[in-house]
Structure formats: structure tokens, C-alpha cells
C-alpha distance (Angstrom), angle and dihedral (degrees) to the residues before:
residue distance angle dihedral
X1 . . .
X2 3.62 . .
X3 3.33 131.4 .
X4 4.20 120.2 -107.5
X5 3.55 122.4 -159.8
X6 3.46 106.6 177.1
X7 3.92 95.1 -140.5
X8 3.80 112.9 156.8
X9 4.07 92.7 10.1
X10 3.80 81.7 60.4
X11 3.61 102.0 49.8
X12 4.04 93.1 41.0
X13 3.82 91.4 59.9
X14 3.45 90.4 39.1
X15 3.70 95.8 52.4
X16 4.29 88.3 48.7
X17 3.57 91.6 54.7
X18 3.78 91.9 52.2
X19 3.54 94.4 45.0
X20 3.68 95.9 48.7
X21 4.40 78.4 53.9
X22 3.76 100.0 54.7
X23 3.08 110.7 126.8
X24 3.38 107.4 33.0
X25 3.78 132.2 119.4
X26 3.69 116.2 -66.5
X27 4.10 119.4 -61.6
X28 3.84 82.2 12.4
X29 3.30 90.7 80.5
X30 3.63 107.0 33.6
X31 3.96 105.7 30.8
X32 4.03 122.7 82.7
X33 3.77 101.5 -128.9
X34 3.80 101.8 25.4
X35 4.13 86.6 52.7
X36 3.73 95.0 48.9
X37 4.00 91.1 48.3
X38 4.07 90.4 50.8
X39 4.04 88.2 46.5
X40 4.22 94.9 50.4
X41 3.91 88.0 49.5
X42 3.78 96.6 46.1
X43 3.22 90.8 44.2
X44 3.96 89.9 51.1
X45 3.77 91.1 48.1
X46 4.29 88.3 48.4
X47 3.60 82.4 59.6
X48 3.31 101.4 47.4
X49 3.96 90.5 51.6
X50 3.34 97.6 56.3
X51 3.79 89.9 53.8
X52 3.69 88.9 47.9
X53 3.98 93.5 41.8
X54 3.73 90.8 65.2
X55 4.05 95.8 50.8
X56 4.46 86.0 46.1
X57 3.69 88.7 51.5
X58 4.03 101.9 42.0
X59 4.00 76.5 41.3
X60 3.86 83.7 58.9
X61 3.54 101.9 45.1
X62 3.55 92.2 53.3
X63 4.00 96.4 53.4
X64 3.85 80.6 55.6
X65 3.53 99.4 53.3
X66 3.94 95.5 44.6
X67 3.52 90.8 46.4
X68 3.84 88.9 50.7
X69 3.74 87.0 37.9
X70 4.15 88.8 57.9
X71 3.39 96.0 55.6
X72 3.23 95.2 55.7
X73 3.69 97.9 54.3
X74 4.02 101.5 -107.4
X75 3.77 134.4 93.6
X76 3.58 124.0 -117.5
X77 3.55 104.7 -118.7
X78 3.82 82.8 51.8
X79 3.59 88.3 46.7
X80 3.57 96.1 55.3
X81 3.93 92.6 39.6
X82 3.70 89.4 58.4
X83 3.82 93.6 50.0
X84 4.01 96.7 53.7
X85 3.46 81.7 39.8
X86 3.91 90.8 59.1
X87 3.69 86.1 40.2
X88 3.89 89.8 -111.3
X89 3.70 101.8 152.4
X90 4.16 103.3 -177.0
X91 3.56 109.3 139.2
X92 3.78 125.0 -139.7
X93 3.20 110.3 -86.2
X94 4.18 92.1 54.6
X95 4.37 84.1 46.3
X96 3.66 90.5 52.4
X97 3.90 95.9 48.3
X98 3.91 90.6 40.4
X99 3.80 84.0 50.3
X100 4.05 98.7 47.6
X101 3.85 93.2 39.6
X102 3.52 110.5 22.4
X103 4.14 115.3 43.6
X104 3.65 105.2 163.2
X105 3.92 83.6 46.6
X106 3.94 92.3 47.4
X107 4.42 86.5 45.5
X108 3.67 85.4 49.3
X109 4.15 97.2 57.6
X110 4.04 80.7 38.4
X111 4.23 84.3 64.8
X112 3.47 94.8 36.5
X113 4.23 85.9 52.8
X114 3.79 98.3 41.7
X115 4.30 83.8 48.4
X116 3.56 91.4 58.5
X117 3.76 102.5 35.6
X118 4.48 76.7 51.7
X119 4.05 82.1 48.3
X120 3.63 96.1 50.9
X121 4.06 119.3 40.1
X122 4.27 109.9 -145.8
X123 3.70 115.5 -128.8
X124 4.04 88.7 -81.5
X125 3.51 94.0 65.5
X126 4.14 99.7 52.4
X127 3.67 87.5 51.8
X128 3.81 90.7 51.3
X129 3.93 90.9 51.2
X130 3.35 102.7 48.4
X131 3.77 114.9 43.6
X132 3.74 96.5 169.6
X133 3.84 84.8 71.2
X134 3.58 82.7 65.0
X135 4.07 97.3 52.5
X136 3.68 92.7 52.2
X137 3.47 118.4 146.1
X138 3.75 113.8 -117.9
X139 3.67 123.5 -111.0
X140 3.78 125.0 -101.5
X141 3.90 109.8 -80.1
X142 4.35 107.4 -125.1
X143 3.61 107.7 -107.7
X144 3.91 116.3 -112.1
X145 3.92 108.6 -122.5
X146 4.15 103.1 -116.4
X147 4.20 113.8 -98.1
X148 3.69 82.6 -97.6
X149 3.56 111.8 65.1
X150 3.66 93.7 41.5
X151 3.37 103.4 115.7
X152 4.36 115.1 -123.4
X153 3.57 122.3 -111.6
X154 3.89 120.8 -90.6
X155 3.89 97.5 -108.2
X156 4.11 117.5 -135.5
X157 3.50 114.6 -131.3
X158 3.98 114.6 -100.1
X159 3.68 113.5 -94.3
X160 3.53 128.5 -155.2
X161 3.48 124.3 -102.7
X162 3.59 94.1 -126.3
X163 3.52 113.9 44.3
């Protein structure tokens, strides 16, 4: 078998990793093994962010919208009920620039959500309209089979303690 020494493939990855590290704090940036350790854990933390940069700005959007939602005399849950409801599907991020630059288009989806919630009753208001519903008599419990038709348990075959 031949013999592999790694000369220039060496030094090129070597030579990423240390330029992906300059910058950083003393031997982190000029040392081998202390660069490539900084590099894997900002690069884990990079990840992370962006993970956690998605759930700040939906986060965001949604203050927006509720604050937007407030003034105009509805809740956001409601809000957002009344929209799927009208079969408005805008996400959050188009709802919360609507409602930052645009408020008499932001009012108008408002209408158009308080319309369809008025359209469509939620489960509070059927009970409310029909109290018989409430009154109904129950349905027949199952009868039990007595203790002696149940049939017994297929017994396992003893096993020895040791094996």
C-alpha cells in the first residue's frame, strides 16, 4: 500500500479553517486546533440563530397584528378565526406589514373577519341556541358481561428463574 502524506490537502483545509477563525481572540485565530474548535461552535451557535431568528420574527409579527388587532376592537385569536373563516389565507408576516403600513387596509380584513366570524357561529353559540341539545337523554350504558362468562386468561408456561 502506498504511503499518503496529506501535503497540500492538509494545508488547504487547514488554511479554510483558519480563515473562517480570523478574527477571533488570540490563539483562536492563529493556532490549528484552538481555531478549528472556535469555528465548529460558531458555527453551531449560527445555526442555532437562524432557528431561533424565525420564532423572534413570527414572535414579532404577531405583537404587530394584536396590537393592530386592539385598536380595532377585536382579539387576535378572533381575528385570525374570522380570516380562515373568510378563507383569507395571508400569513403573518404579510398581516403584520399590512397592519404597520397599511391601516385602512388592515381595518378592512378586520370587517371582512368580524363578517364571517357573524356568518359562522363557534361551538359556543350552537350550544346557546339550542338548549334541548343540552337536556338530552343519555345513551344506553354497554352492559358488562357477568364474572362468569368472561373468559380466563391464556396462562404462559412457568419459566425458570434462571434461564
Amino acid at each position: 500500500m502506498p504511503r499518503v502524506k496529506r501535503g497540500t490537502h492538509r494545508r488547504a483545509s487547514r488554511k479554510k479553517v483558519l480563515e473562517q477563525a480570523s478574527g477571533y481572540f488570540l490563539t483562536k485565530s492563529k493556532l490549528y486546533r484552538a481555531a478549528q474548535e472556535a469555528v465548529e461552535r460558531g458555527l453551531k451557535f449560527a445555526y442555532v440563530g437562524r432557528k431561533l431568528k424565525k420564532r423572534e420574527y413570527r414572535s414579532l409579527w404577531i405583537v404587530r397584528i394584536n396590537a393592530s388587532c386592539r385598536a380595532a376592537g377585536v382579539s387576535y385569536s378572533q381575528f385570525v378565526r374570522g380570516l380562515k373563516a373568510a378563507g383569507l389565507d395571508l400569513n403573518r408576516k404579510v398581516l403584520a406589514d399590512i397592519a404597520l403600513h397599511d391601516e385602512a387596509g388592515f381595518l378592512s380584513l378586520v370587517q371582512a373577519a368580524k363578517a364571517a366570524l357573524d356568518a359562522k357561529p363557534g361551538p359556543e353559540a350552537e350550544t346557546a341556541h339550542a338548549p334541548e341539545a343540552k337536556h338530552a337523554p343519555a345513551e344506553p350504558a354497554l352492559e358488562a358481561k357477568p364474572a362468569a362468562e368472561v373468559e380466563p386468561a391464556a396462562e404462559a408456561e412457568p419459566r425458570p428463574e434462571n434461564a
